[in-house]
Every structure is written in C-alpha cells, then in structure tokens.
N, C-alpha and C positions, 0 to 999 in steps of 0.2 A: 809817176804815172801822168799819162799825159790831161792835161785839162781843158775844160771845152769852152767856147770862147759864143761869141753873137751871129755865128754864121747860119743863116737859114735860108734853106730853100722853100720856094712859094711858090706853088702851081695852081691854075686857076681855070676853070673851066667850066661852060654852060652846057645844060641839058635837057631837052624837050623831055620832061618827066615831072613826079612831084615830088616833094621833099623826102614822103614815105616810099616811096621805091626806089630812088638812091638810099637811104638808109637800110633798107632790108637789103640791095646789092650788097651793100659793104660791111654786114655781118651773119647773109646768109649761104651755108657751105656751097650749097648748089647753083647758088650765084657767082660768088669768088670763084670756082673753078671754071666757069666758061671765060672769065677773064681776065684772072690771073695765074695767066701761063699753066694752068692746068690742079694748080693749089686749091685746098679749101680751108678756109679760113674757120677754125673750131675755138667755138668760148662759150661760155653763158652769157658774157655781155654786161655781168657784174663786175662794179667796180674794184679791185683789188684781184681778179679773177685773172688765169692764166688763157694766152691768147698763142695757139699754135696754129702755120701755115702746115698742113700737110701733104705732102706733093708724093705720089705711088715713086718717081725718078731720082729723086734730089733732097739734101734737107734744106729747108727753105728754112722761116725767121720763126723766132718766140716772142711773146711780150709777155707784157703786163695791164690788165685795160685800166687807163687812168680814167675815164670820164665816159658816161653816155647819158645823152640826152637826147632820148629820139624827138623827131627826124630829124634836130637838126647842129648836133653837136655830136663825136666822138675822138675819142684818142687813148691811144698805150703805146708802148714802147717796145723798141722795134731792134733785135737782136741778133746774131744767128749761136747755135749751141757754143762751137766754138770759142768763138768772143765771147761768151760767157763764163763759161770755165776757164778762162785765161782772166778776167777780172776788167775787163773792157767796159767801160758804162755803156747802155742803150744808149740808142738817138730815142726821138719823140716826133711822133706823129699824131696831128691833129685835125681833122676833116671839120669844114664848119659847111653846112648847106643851107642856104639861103631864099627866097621867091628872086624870081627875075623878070617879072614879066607875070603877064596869066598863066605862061604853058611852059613855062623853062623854071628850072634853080641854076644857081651858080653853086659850086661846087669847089672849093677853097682847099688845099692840103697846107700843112706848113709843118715843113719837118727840118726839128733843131737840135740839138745835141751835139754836133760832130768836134772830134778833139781839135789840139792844138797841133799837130803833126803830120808827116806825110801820109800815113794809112786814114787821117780824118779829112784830108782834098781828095782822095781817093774814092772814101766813101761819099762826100760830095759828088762827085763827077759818077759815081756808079747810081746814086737817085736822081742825078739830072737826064740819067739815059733810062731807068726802070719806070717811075713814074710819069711821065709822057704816053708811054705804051702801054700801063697798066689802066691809066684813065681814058685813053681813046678806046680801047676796048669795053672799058662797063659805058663811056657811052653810046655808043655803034650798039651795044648790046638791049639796054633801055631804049635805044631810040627806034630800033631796027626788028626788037625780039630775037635777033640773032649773033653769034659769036663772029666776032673779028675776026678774021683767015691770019692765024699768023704764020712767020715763018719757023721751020720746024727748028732753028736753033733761040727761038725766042723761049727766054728765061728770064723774068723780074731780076736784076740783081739785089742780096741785100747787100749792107754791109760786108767788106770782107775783109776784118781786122785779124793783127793780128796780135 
C-alpha cells in the first residue's frame, strides 16, 4: 500500500467577516451548499463524529471530524466512498481562522495526507484546482450575502483514487 509522505497543500485567504461566521459557513448545511458546488456538508461537529458531503447529483466526500474548536480551529478527514472500500487512507483537512485586522480573518486550509504515487499527485493537483473555487465562493458569499455564479460544470473535485 502506498504510503504518505510531507506533501501539503496550503491555501490561504482573507475575509471581510468574523471568525464566527466563517465557522458556521463551514459547518452549516445551508451555508456549504450555496458554495460548495451545491453540497451540504452534514455532521454534528463532534469529534469522532461522521462528516458527509451531500450533493442531490454526485457522491461527493466522507470524513471523520478530527478537531473543532469554534470559531477558530476545525478538521477531519476527507475521502470519497470509493477510496474507502478500496482501503485508501483519507487526506486531512484542517481550517485554522484567525483576526486579521478589525474587519477581516484570515482563513488558513492545510490539507495533508496524499500517498506516495501517481493517484496521490493526482489528488494533489485535483485540491490545487477544488479549493481555490471552493474558497472564493464562501468568501464572495460572506462578503456579498450572495452565491458566486458558477459555471454550470463546476464541481469541488475530491480525491479520486483508486
């Protein structure tokens, strides 16, 4: 099996908001679906507790929530069913939100886990193109009260191992 080595991705972004309203974006269903790609992100938010993307179109990811500490720490781990019944570790994603200012947070993602082989540069390069567009949208959303226009083949990729 393949094994996972120090590669991580870090995206990093500021938003005219407060710590507590990115945190409820990014574990309230009705938030996660105006921007991400149509998903609602379902959990209790308890640590050990199961974390499902629900999309009406697509199956989208599972986790596992490892960590919450509102407003200003969260993380679990980030799957799709597949890769999971096939014996694929999760990656890990961890949001840390910060003050930035009086009127802004910065807003930190850092997601690690990816194997040693070509399906884990693959899933590198599919969170280097998902997350981008997932984070411009919740902040256009917090910043604006309004959904980002996406285009209609816009879809978060997760992982797609195999």
């Amino acid at each position: 099996m393949p094994t996972t080595n120090d590669r991580v991705y870090v995206y990093t972004t500021y938003i005219r908001s407060t710590a507590e309203q990115v945190f409820r974006a990014l574990t309230s269903p009705e938030f996660t679906m105006q921007y991400w790609g149509g998903a609602e992100l379902t959990s209790d938010w308890e640590v050990g507790s199961p974390l499902e993307a629900v999309h009406p179109d697509r199956e989208d990811f599972i986790g596992k929530v490892l960590a919450v500490e509102p407003p200003h720490r969260l993380s679990y781990t980030f799957t799709g069913r597949a890769e999971e019944a096939a014996g694929r570790p999760p990656t890990v994603v961890e949001f840390a939100i910060s003050p930035f200012g009086d009127e802004a947070v910065k807003l930190q993602v850092v997601h690690t886990g990816f194997t040693e082989d070509e399906q884990g540069e693959q899933d590198m390069r599919d969170v280097g193109e998902g997350w981008p567009a997932i984070l411009a949208a919740l902040k256009t959303l917090l910043e604006t009260e309004r959904p980002l226009a996406a285009p209609g083949h816009f879809a978060p990729r997760i992982p797609a191992r195999t």
